[in-house]
GULUM-411700 format. One record per residue (C-alpha): residue number from 1; x, y, z. Coordinates in Angstrom, 3 decimals, always signed. Layout:
N
- NUM,X,Y,Z .
...
This chain:
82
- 1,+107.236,+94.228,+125.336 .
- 2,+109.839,+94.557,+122.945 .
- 3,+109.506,+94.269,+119.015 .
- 4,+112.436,+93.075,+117.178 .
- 5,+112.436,+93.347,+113.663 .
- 6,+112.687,+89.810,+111.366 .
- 7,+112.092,+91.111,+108.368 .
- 8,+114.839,+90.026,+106.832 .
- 9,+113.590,+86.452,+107.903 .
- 10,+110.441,+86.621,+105.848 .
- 11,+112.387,+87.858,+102.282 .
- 12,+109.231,+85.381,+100.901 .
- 13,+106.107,+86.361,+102.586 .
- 14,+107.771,+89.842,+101.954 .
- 15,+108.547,+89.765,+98.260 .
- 16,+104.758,+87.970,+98.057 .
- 17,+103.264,+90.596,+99.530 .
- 18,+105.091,+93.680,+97.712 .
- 19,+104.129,+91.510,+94.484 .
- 20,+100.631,+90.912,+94.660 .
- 21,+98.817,+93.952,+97.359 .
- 22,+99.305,+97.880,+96.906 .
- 23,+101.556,+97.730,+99.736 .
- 24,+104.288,+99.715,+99.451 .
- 25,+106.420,+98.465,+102.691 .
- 26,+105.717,+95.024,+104.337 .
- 27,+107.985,+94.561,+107.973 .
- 28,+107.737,+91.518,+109.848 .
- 29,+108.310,+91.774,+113.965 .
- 30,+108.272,+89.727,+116.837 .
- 31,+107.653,+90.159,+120.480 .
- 32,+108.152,+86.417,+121.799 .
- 33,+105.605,+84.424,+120.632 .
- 34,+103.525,+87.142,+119.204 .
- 35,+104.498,+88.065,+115.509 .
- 36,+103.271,+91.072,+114.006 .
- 37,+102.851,+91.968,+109.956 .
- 38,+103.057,+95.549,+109.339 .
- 39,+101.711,+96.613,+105.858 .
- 40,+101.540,+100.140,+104.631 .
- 41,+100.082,+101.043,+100.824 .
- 42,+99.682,+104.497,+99.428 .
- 43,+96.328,+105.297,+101.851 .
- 44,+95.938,+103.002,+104.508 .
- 45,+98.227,+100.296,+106.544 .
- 46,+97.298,+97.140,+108.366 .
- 47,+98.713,+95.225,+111.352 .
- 48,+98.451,+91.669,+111.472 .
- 49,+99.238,+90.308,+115.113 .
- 50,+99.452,+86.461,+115.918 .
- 51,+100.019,+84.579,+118.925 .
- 52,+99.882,+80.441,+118.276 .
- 53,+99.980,+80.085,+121.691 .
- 54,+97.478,+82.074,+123.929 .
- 55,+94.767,+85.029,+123.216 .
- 56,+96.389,+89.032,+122.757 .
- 57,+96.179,+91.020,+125.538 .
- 58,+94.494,+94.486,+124.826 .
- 59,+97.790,+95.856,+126.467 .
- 60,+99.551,+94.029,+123.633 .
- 61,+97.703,+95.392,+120.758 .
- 62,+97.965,+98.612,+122.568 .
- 63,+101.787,+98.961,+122.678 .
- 64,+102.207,+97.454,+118.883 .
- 65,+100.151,+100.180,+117.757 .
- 66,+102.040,+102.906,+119.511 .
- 67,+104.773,+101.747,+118.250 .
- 68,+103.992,+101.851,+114.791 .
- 69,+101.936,+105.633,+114.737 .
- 70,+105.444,+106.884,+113.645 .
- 71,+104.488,+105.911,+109.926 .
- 72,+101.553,+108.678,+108.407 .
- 73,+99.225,+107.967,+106.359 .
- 74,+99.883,+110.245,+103.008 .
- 75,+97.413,+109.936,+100.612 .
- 76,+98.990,+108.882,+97.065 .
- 77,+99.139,+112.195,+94.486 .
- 78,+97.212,+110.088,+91.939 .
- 79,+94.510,+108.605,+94.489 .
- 80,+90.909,+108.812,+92.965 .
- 81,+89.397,+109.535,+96.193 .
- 82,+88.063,+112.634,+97.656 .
């Protein structure tokens, strides 16, 4: 599986998602027919992965994950918890 990044294809759900969530960074990939939403705010990130077409494989979500462990988590300096 290969992820190709189309984030520059979503400027809207992008600028959306920077406006209105803590996020910080918002990418947008695809693999096919499975897209993937990658959201990181100052102490956690979320991956949204869709397929219109048929169920994700556990490999699948597997792999996407992998690929995006490269980003830490890093608490903001002004976070309240703890």
């Amino acid at each position: 599986m290969r992820l190709i990044n189309t984030t520059s294809s979503h400027s809207e759900l992008v600028r959306n998602q920077l406006r209105n969530t803590d996020a910080q960074l918002v990418e947008t990939y695809s693999a096919g027919n499975t897209d993937v939403i990658f959201t990181q705010a100052p102490n956690h990130y979320e991956l949204l992965i869709s397929n219109k077409y048929r169920a994700i494989k556990d490999s699948e979500i597997e792999t996407i994950r992998e690929f995006f462990v490269k980003y830490p988590i890093r608490p903001a300096k002004n976070s309240t918890h703890g």
